[in-house]
N, C-alpha and C positions, 0 to 999 in steps of 0.2 A: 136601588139600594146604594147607599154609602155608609162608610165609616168612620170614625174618629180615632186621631194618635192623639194620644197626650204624655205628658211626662209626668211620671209619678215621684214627686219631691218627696225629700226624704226617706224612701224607701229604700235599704239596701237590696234586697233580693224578692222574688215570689215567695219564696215563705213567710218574707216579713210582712209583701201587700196580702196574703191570705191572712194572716196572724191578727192584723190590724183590721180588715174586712170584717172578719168573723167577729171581733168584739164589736163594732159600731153594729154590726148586724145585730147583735142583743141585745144590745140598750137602747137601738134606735132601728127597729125595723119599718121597713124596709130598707134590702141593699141598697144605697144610693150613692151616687157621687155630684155631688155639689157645687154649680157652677153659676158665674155673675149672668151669663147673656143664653136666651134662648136658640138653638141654631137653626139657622135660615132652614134648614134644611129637614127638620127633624121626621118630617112625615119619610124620606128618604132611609133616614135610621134605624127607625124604628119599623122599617121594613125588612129588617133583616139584618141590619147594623151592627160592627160591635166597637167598643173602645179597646183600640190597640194602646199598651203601656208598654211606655220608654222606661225603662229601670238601669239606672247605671250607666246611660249613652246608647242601650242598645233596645229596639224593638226587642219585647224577652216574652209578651203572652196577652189574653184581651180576653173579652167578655160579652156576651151578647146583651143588650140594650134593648130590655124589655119594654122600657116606654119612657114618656119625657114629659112631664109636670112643673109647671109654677110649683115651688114651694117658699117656705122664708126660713133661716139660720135661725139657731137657738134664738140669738140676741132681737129677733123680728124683721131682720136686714129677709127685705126680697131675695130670691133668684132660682136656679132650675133647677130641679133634680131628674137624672139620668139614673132611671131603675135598672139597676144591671139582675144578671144574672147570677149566682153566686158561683160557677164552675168557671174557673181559671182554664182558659186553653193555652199550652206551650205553643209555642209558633216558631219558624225559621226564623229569627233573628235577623238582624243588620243593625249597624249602628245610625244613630241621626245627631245632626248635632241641634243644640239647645234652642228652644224656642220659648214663648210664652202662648198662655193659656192652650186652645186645643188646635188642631188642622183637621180637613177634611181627607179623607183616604179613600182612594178611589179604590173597585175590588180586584182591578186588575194591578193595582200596585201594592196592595196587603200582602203581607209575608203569607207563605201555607202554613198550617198546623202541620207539630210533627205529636207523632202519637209515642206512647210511649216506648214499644216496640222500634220506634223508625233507624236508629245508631246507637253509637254511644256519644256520638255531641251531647244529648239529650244529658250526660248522667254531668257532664263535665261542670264545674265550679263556672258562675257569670265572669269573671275574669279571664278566665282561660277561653271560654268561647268567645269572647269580645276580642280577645289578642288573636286568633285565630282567623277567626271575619276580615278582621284589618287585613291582614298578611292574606287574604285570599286562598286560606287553607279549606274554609268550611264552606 
C-alpha cells in the first residue's frame, strides 16, 4: 500500500475542500479528483491508499482512494480520475513546502489521524496550528 500528498490549490481550509467536494459531488458524480498522468503505482493505492491534502503549507486531512480510471475533462482532454471517498480524515499535521502535481507517501511516513476526541489542537484555527508545528509546540 501506498499513498499520495498533493496540495490542494486554492483552497483556504477543510471546510472549503468539503464545501467544494460536496458541490462537484452533485453535478458530477462520482467523488473524483482529476489528474494529467496515471500513477505508476496505482494497484499499490488503491490497495488501501489515501490522498493526503496539503492545505495552507500544512498536511491538514486525506481520503481514501477507492479506485483509479482513465477518464477525459469536460472539454474531451484525457486523464485519470482518483475516486475518492467522500469522508474527510483530520490527521496530525506537519508542514511541507511547495511542489507540483502529486508525491508518493510512504505509510510509515503518513501523518496519524487524530479523531475527534484526541486534544484541542484539533479545535484550533489552520493558522494557529501551522504556527505551532513550526515552533515545535504541537
Amino acid at each position: 500500500m501506498v499513498h499520495l500528498l498533493k496540495l490542494s490549490v486554492g483552497v483556504h481550509d477543510i471546510a472549503h475542500l468539503s464545501a467544494l467536494q460536496r458541490a462537484r459531488a452533485e453535478t458530477d458524480p462520482p467523488l473524483r479528483h482529476r489528474t494529467r498522468q496515471m500513477p505508476k503505482r496505482a494497484a499499490d493505492i488503491i490497495d488501501g491508499g489515501s490522498i493526503f491534502w496539503v492545505i495552507a503549507g500544512m498536511i491538514q486531512c486525506r481520503q481514501r482512494i477507492l479506485d483509479i480510471e482513465r477518464d477525459q475533462r469536460p472539454d474531451g482532454t484525457p486523464c485519470v480520475a482518483l475516486l475518492l471517498d467522500p469522508a474527510i480524515v483530520l490527521v496530525d499535521g506537519r508542514p511541507v513546502r511547495p511542489f507540483q502535481g502529486w508525491r508518493y507517501l510512504n505509510p510509515e511516513a503518513a501523518p496519524p489521524d487524530i479523531s475527534e476526541g484526541a486534544g484541542s489542537s484539533v479545535q484550533l484555527p489552520t493558522a494557529l496550528r501551522l504556527a505551532l508545528v513550526e515552533l515545535c509546540l504541537l
